[in-house]
N, C-alpha and C positions, 0 to 999 in steps of 0.2 A: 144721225150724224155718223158718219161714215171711221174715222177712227177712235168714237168712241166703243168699238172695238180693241182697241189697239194693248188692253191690259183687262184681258180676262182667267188669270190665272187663277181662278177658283174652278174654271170648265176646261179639265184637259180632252179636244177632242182627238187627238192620233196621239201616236208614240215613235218616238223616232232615237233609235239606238246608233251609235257611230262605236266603229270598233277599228283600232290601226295596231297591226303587227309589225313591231320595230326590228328588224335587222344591225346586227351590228357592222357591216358596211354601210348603213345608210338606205338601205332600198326599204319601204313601207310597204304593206298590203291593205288596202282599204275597204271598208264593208258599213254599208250602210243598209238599216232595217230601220221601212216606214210601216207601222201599221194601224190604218182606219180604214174609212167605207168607200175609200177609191182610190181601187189599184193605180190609176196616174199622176196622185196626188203625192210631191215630194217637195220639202221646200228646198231643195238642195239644187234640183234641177239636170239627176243625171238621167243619162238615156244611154242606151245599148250602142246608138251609133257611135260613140265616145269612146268605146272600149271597153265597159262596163258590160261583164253577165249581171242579168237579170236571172230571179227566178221569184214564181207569185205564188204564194198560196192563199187558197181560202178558208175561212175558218168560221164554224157556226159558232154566234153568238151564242148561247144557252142563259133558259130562264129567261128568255123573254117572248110574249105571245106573238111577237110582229115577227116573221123572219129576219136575221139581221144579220148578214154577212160581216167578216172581218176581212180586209187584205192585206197579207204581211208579203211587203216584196223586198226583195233581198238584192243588191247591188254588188258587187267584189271588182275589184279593180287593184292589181302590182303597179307601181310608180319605182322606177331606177333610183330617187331622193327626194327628199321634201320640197326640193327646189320645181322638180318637174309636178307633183302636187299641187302645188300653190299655184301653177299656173291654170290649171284646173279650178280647182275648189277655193281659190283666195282671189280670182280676178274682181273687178268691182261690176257689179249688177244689182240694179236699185229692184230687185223682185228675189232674189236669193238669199241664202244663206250664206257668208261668207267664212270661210274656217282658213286659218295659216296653220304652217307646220313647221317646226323647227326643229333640225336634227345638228347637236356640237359633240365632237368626239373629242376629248383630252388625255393624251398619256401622260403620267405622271409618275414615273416608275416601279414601285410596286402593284398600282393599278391603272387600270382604263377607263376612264370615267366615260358615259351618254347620257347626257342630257336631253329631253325631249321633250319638246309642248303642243300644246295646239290653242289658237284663240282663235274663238270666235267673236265675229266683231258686231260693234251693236245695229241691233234690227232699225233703228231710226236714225241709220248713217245717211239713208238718200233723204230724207228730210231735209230744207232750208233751214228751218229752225231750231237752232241746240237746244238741249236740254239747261245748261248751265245756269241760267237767270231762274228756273223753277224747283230745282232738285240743289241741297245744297250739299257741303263736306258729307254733313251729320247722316245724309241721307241714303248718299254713297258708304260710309261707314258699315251701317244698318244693313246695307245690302251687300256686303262682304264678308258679312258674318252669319248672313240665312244661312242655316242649317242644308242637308240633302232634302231632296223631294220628298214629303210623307214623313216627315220627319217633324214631331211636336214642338210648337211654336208656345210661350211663355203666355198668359195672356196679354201681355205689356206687348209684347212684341208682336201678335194678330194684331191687338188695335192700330199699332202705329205703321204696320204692314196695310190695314184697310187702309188707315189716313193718306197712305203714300199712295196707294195704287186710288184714291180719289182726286188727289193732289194733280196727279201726272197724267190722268184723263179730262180732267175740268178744267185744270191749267193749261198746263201744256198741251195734251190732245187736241184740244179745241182749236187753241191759237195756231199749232201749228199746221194743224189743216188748213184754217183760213187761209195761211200767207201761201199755201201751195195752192189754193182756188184763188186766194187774189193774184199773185203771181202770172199764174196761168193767161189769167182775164188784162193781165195789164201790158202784157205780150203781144198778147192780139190785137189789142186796139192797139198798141205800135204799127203793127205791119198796118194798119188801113192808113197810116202816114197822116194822123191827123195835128193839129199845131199841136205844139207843147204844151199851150196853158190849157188843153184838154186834161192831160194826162196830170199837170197838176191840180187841174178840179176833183179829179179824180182821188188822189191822194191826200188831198183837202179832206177828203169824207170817209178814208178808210178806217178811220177808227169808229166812227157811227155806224157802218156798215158792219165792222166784229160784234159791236155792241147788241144791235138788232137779229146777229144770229144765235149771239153767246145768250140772249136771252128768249130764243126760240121761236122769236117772232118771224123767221125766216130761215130755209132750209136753201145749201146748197145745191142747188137745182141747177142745170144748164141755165136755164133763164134768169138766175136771178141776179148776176153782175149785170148782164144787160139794160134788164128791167130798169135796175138801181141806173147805171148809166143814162140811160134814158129819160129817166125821171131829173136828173140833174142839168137835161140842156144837152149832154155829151151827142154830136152828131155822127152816129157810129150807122154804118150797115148790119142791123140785128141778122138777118139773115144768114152772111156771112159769116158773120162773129160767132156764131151758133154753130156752123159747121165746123170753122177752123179752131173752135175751144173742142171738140165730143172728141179726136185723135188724141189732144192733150190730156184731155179729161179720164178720156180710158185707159191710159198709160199710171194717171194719178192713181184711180181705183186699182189699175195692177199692184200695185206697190205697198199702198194699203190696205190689200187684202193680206200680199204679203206678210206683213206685219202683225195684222190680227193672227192669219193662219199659226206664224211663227209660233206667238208667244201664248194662243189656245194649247200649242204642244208639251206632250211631257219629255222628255231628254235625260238619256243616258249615255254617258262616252265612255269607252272600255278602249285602254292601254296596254299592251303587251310587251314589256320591257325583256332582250334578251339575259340581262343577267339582273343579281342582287339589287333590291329596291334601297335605296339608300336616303332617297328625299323627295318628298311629294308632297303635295295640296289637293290630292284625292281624297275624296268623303271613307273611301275603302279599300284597303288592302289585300291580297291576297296572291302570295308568293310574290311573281314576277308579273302581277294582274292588277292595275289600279285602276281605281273606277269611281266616276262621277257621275252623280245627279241630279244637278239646279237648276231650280226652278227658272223658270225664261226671264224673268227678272234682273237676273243675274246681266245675263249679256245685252238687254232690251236699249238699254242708254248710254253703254261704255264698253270696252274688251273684255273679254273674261276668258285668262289665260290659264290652261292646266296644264300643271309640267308634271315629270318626273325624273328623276337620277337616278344611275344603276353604276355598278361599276363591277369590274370583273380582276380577280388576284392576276398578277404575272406573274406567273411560279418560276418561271428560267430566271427573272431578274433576282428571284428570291433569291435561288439558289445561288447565284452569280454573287451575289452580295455577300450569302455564307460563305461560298468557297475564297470570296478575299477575306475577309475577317479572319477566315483560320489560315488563309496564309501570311495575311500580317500578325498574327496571334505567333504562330508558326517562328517567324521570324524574328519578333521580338524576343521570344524565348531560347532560340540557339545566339542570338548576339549576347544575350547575357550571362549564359552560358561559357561561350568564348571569352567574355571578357573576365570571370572570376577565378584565372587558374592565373593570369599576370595580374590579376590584384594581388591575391596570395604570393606573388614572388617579389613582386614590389617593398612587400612588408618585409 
């Protein structure tokens, strides 16, 4: 079963670091470091023609008797603002990685505040079917408070981490590949323009048809909607149906490989904030450096936003501020002045 890949995060096979240098005008510099065992292997999807330097290196595994090469390729790419990023890295593509960026500058007198995020958005957005009827509050909860990658888990909290990622393969994985291979299959037999109470025969029986795969009696194979259609009466052209499902069909398996690839990966995102760290939801700080690393779970079924705030002192306004104080200071003091030598004469 094809996405019951789709949540193996006990097996990270790459490593995929994002790293963005924030400017305090706004402009970003972007770097992206993939490393496993193929140099072409990115789930982001950048390429050289795009603007991006690339640079690859290789790297001996060690201590192990197979040769086992590593490829760390390195991406860098300047964007003018987040806005021009996102049009890159945030467009929608049901086989990518999607990331947004957000850059908000606020003056507020004594300082400058920057705000900065980045969400990634979840791996089974090109899915038909939500997550929401299988994962519930409690579940989302749980998964808001996973700790960083490699990072010790309670025993409470492995088991109900196993339960969940059994939950969201069995349940959900399952169902929802069906309705992307039924989907597919119920497409096609449209276009052969057959009457509609075919299509409701059809549908008549999609639930015996999940049944018979959810209980392995049957693999998503090219042939097996047909088969199944056929066996019901439906008078389809197999032939045809067969060639106009394999286009659709390879499109599906791009997507969820995607998804497996994704969330097999380990993930780091490194933030460079130009001034003082003031507020963040990084697992790690360090000076003007925050840094996350969660597990693919995290982003798999919902956004998963990482911000940060910096802000930087105005010293002229400082100063500006003192030098009125002392001169209304200044001034209250000669008015009162002035006014106690006609008090004295008053009396």
């Amino acid at each position: 079963m094809a996405l019951t890949a789709i949540v193996l995060l006990a097996s990270c096979d790459h490593n995929v670091t994002t790293e963005t240098i924030v400017y305090p005008d706004g402009r970003l510099d972007k770097i992206f470091i993939f490393e496993n065992k193929d140099s072409s292997r990115n789930v982001v999807g950048l390429r050289r023609g795009n603007g991006w330097s690339k640079t690859v290196v290789v790297k001996d595994v060690p201590d192990t008797k197979v040769k086992d090469d590593k490829f760390i390729a390195t991406f860098k790419k300047s964007f003018a603002s987040a806005e021009e990023a996102n049009q890159e890295l945030a467009t929608a593509d049901d086989s990518l990685l999607r990331i947004t960026s957000s850059f908000d500058k606020k003056f507020r007198w004594f300082y400058t505040h920057i705000r900065y995020s980045e969400t990634i958005h979840p791996l089974n957005n090109n899915l038909h079917l939500k997550s929401d009827d299988f994962v519930v509050k409690e579940d989302y909860a749980f998964i808001d408070r996973l700790p960083a990658e490699g990072k010790a888990l309670s025993k409470g909290d492995e088991f109900y981490l196993s339960e969940l990622n059994t939950r969201i393969v069995d349940n959900y994985g399952t169902r929802a590949y069906f309705e992307e291979y039924y989907a597919i299959g119920r497409d096609v037999l449209g276009e052969q323009q057959l009457e509609k109470k075919w299509l409701d025969t059809l549908e008549a029986h999609k639930e015996n048809l999940f049944r018979k795969m959810q209980s392995g009696e049957k693999d998503m194979k090219d042939n097996y909607l047909p088969d199944a259609m056929d066996s019901l009466g439906i008078p389809l052209d197999k032939v045809a149906f067969v060639q106009s499902a394999k286009r659709r069909n390879q499109i599906l398996e791009d997507r969820l490989n995607f998804i497996s690839s994704a969330s097999e990966g380990k993930f780091k995102h490194i933030i460079h904030l130009p001034w003082e760290v003031i507020e963040t939801n990084a697992d790690s700080t360090s000076g003007k450096t925050i840094v996350w690393a969660p597990p693919s779970i995290k982003f798999l079924l919902k956004d998963y936003t990482m911000y940060g705030e910096c802000r930087k002192p105005n010293y002229s306004l400082w100063a500006l501020s003192g030098a009125t104080l002392l001169l209304i200071g200044y001034l209250l003091v000669r008015r009162s002045i002035s006014q106690s030598p006609r008090q004295q004469i008053s009396k």
